[in-house]
C-alpha positions in Angstrom: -68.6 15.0 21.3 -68.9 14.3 17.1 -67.1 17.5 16.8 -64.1 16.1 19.1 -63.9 12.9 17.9 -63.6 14.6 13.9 -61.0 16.9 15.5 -58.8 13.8 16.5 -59.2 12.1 13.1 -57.8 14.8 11.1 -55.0 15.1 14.1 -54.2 11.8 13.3 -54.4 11.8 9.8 -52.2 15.2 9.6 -49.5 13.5 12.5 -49.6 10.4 10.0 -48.6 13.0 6.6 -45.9 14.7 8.7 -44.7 11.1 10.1 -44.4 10.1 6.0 -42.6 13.1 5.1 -40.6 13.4 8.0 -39.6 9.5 6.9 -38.8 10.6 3.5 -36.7 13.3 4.1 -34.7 11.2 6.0 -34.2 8.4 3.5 -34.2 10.5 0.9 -30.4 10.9 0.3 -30.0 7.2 0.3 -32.9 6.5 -1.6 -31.0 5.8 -4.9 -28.5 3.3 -2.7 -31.6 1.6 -1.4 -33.2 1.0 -5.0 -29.8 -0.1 -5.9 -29.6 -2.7 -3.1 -32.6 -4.0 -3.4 -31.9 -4.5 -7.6 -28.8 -6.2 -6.3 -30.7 -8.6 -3.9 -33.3 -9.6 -6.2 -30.8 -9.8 -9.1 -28.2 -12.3 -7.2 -31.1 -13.4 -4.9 -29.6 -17.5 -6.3 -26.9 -17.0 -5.8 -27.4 -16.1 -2.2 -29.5 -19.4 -1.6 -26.9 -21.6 -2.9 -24.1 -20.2 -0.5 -26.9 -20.3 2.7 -27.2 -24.2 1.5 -23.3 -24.4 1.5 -22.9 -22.8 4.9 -26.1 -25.1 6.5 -28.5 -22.5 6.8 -26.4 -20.1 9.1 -28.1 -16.4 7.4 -25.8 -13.5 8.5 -22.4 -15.3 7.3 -24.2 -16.3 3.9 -25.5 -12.7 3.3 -21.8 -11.4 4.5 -20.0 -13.3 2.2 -22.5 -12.8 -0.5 -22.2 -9.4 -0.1 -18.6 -9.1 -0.2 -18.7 -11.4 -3.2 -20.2 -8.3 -4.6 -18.2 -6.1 -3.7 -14.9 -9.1 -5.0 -17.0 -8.6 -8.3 -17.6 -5.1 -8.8 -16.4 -2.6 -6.9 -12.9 -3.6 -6.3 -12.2 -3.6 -10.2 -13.8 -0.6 -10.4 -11.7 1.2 -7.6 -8.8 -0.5 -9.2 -9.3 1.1 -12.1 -10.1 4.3 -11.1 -7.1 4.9 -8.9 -4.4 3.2 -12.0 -6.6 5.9 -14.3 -5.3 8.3 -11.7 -1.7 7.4 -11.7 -1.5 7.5 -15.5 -3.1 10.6 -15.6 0.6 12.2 -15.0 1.9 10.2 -18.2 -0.7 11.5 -20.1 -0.1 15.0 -19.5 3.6 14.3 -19.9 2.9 13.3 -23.6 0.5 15.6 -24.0 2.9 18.0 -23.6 5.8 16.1 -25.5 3.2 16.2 -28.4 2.7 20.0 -28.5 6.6 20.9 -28.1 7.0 17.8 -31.1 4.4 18.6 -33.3 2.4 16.4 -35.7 3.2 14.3 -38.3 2.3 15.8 -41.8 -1.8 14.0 -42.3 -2.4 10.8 -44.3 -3.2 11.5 -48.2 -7.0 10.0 -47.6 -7.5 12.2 -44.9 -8.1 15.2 -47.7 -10.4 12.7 -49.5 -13.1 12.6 -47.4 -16.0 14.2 -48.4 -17.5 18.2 -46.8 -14.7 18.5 -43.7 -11.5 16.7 -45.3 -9.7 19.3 -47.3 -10.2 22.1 -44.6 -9.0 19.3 -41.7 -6.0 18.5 -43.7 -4.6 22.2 -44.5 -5.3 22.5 -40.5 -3.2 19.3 -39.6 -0.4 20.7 -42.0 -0.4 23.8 -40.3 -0.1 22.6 -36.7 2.3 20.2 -37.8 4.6 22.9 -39.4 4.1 25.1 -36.1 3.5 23.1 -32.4 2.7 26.4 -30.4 -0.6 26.8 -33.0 -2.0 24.1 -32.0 -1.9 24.8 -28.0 -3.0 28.3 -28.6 -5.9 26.5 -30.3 -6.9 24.0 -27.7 -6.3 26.4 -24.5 -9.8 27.7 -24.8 -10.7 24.3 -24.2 -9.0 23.2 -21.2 -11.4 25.2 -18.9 -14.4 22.8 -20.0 -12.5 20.0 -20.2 -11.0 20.7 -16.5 -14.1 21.3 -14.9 -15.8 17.8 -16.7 -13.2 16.0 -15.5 -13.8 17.6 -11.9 -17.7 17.1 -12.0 -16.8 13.8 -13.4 -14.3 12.6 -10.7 -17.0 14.3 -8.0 -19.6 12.2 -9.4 -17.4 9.3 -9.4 -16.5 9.1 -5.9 -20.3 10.0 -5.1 -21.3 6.8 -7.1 -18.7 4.4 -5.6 -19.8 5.6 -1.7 -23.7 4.8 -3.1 -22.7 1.3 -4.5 -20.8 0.5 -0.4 -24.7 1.6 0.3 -26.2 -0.6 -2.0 -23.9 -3.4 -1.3 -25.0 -3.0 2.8 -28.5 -3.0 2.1 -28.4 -5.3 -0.3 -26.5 -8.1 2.5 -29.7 -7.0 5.2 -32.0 -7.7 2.3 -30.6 -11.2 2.0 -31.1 -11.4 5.8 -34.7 -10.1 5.8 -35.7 -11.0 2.3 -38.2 -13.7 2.9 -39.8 -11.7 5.2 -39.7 -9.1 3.1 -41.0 -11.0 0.1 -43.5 -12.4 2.4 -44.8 -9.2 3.4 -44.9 -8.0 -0.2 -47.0 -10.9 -1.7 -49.2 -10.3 0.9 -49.6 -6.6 0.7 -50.3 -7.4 -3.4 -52.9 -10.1 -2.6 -54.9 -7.8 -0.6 -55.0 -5.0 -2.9 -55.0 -7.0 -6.1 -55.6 -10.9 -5.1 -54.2 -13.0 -7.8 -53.8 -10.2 -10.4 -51.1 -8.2 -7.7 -49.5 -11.7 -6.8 -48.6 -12.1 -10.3 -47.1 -8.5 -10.8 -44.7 -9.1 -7.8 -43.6 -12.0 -10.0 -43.5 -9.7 -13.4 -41.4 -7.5 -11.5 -38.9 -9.5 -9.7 -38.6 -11.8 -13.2 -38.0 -7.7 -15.2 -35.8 -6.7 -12.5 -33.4 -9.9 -12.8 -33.3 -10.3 -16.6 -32.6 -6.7 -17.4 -29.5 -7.3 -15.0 -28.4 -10.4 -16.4 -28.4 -8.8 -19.6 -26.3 -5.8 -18.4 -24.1 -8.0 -16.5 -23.7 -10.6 -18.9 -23.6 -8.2 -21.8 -20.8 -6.8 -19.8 -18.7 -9.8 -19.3 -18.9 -10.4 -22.9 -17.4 -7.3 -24.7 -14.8 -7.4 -21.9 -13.9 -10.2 -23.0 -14.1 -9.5 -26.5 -12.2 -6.3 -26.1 -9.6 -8.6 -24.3 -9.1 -10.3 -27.2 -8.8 -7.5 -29.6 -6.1 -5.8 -27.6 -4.2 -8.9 -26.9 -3.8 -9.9 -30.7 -3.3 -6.4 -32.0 -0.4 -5.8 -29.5 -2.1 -2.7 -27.7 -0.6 -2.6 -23.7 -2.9 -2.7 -20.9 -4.6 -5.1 -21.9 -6.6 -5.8 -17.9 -6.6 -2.5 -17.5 -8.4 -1.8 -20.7 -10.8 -4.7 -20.3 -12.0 -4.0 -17.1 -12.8 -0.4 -18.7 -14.5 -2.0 -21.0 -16.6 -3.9 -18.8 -17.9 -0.6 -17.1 -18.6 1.3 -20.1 -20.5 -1.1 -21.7 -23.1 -0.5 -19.6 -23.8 2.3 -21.7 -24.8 2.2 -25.7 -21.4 2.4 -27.5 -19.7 2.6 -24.6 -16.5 0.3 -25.2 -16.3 2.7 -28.4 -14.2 5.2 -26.0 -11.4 2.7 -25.6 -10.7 0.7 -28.9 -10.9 3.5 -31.2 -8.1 5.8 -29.5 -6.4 2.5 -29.2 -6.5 2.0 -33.0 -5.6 5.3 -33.6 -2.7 4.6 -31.1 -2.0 2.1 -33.5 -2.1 4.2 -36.0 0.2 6.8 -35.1 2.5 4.6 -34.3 3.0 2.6 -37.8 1.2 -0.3 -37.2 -1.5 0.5 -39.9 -2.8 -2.7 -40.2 -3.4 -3.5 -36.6 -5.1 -0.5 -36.3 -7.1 -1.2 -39.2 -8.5 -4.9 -37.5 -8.9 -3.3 -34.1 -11.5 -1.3 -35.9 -13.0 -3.6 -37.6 -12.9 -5.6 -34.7 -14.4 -3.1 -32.2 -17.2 -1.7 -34.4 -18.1 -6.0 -35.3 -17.2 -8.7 -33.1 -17.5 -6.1 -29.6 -20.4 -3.8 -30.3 -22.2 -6.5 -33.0 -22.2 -8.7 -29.5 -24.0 -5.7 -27.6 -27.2 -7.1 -30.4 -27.3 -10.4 -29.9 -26.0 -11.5 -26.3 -28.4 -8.3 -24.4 -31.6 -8.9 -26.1 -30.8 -13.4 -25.7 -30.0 -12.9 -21.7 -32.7 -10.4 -20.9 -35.8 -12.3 -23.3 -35.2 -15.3 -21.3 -37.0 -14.2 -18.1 -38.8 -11.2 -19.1 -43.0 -12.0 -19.6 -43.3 -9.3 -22.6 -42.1 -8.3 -25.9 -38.1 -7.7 -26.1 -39.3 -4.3 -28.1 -41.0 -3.1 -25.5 -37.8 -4.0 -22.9 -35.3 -2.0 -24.9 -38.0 0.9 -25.3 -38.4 0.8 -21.5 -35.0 0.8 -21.3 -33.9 4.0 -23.2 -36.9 6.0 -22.2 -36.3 5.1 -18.4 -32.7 6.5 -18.9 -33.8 9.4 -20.0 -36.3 10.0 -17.4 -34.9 8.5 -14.1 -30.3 8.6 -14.8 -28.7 4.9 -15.2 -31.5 3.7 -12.4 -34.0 3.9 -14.8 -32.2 0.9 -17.6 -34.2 -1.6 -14.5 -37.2 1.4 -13.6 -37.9 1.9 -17.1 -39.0 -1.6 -18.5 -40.8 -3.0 -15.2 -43.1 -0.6 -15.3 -43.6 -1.0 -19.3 -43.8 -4.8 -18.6 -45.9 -4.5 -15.6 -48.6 -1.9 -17.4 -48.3 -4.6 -20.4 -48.8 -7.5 -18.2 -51.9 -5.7 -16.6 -53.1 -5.0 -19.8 -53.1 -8.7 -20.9 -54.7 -9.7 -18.0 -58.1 -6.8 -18.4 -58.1 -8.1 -22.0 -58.4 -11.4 -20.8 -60.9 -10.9 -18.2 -62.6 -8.9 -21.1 -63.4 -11.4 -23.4 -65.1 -14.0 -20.5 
């Protein structure tokens, strides 16, 4: 009868391991949308209160319209930009190809000043310029890379856009569920860690939401920024360009990839001194922002060190893709946080 009743244990303990990894299997292509959502919901969280209070407490249309707030925010722009990229894209090769039938202009004097690489990139930029069909017999090697980037690129892209609908989805049935959820979650972390766990739920939601604030708000800046730059210096596009910068500020640098081809736009085109501020301007008053508004936006609710935020930040890139800028420092502020709290505990 001992030997039955031990049989059905471990049958129920192995049904129990299947049922978990039967679960994950099944959530596990969407388990990158459902991190993302529930990022989003924590990180807009207020903002969903405040239109549930507007509305008189009526859940579902608050969470809808939250949600497609989001979407308002981000992912219209984004598929805005994408498909105007996609329409220029026949321009560009138009003047791509204008440029190698054309041929160069003979290089600036400076260019042969510049120390190690300027001499020998000089003589080169003579001799394309004296014969166009050199220099697309020297960058054909290079379009079969550049073509199949631009396809895993593209790939990726559309990928990404489907996973942020997800996100945005669960995100609106975590606003509906969220208290429960939260609920459930505080009491799950009192019974495994009491006060100590309670307070970690805290740390993490507080992480979570300042690191996006800082991304976000980081974002709206240099867009803004940029905006400005390409508006005084006469560069077209300016929307266009702005809402690019907006998305590639997310990463370090990023809004790097727009101003400098537009100052050497600039450049090519005569307007030397244009170009010139639009350099200065990008590399200063846009990038020197990334320093000050990121680290201000994200120390304001984060309980640790801004150091060990930023170090979180990196390294969780590296280890985890773009979901790790929010995986990275929680758990760097959450090990910190539990640290404090032994060391405290320590010294009674």
């Amino acid at each position: 009868m001992e030997h039955s009743r031990e049989y059905e244990r471990y049958m129920v303990a192995a049904a129990l391991v299947l049922l978990v990894v039967g679960c994950y299997l099944v959530v596990r292509p969407f388990l990158t949308a459902f991190l993302w959502g529930g990022i989003l919901a924590v990180s807009t969280w207020g903002i969903y209160v405040r239109v549930l209070r507007l509305l008189g407490r009526r859940r579902a249309l608050a969470a809808a319209l939250t949600g497609l707030g989001l979407a308002a925010i981000f992912l219209i722009p984004l598929t805005a930009l994408s498909l105007t990229l996609a329409g220029q894209w026949p321009v560009l090769i138009e003047r791509a190809a204008a440029l190698f039938s054309g041929g160069l202009i003979h290089p600036p004097r400076w260019l042969a000043g510049v120390p190690l690489v300027g001499e020998s990139a000089s003589t080169y930029w003579d001799t394309v310029a004296a014969d166009p069909k050199r220099l697309a017999e020297d960058l054909r090697p290079m379009l079969k890379p550049v073509e199949s980037f631009l396809l895993a690129f593209f790939t990726g892209f559309g990928a990404g856009i489907l996973e942020f609908v997800l996100a945005l989805l669960f995100a609106s049935f975590l606003y509906l569920w969220g208290e429960e959820a939260g609920a459930a979650v505080n009491q799950i972390a009192g019974h495994l860690g009491g006060d100590t766990g309670r307070r970690q739920v805290a740390v993490v939601e507080s992480t979570v939401r300042g690191v996006f604030n800082g991304v976000v708000g980081t974002a709206v800046v240099q867009a803004i920024l940029a905006m400005i730059g390409f508006w005084l210096s006469g560069v077209p596009g300016v929307f266009l360009l702005g809402a690019g910068s907006f998305f590639l500020s997310v990463a370090p640098a990023g809004p790097a990839l727009l101003w400098l081809p537009a100052a050497g736009w600039l450049y090519v085109n005569g307007a030397t001194g244009w170009a010139i501020f639009l350099a200065i301007w990008g590399a200063v008053v846009v990038s020197g922002s990334d320093n000050l508004v990121r680290p201000y936006l994200i120390g304001k609710g984060v309980q640790a060190p801004l150091a060990l935020v930023f170090l979180g930040g990196i390294g969780g890139i590296l280890a985890f893709g773009f979901l790790g800028l929010f995986i990275g420092p929680t758990l760097l502020v959450v090990a910190y946080n539990l640290f404090q709290d032994w060391m405290a505990r320590s010294r009674m």
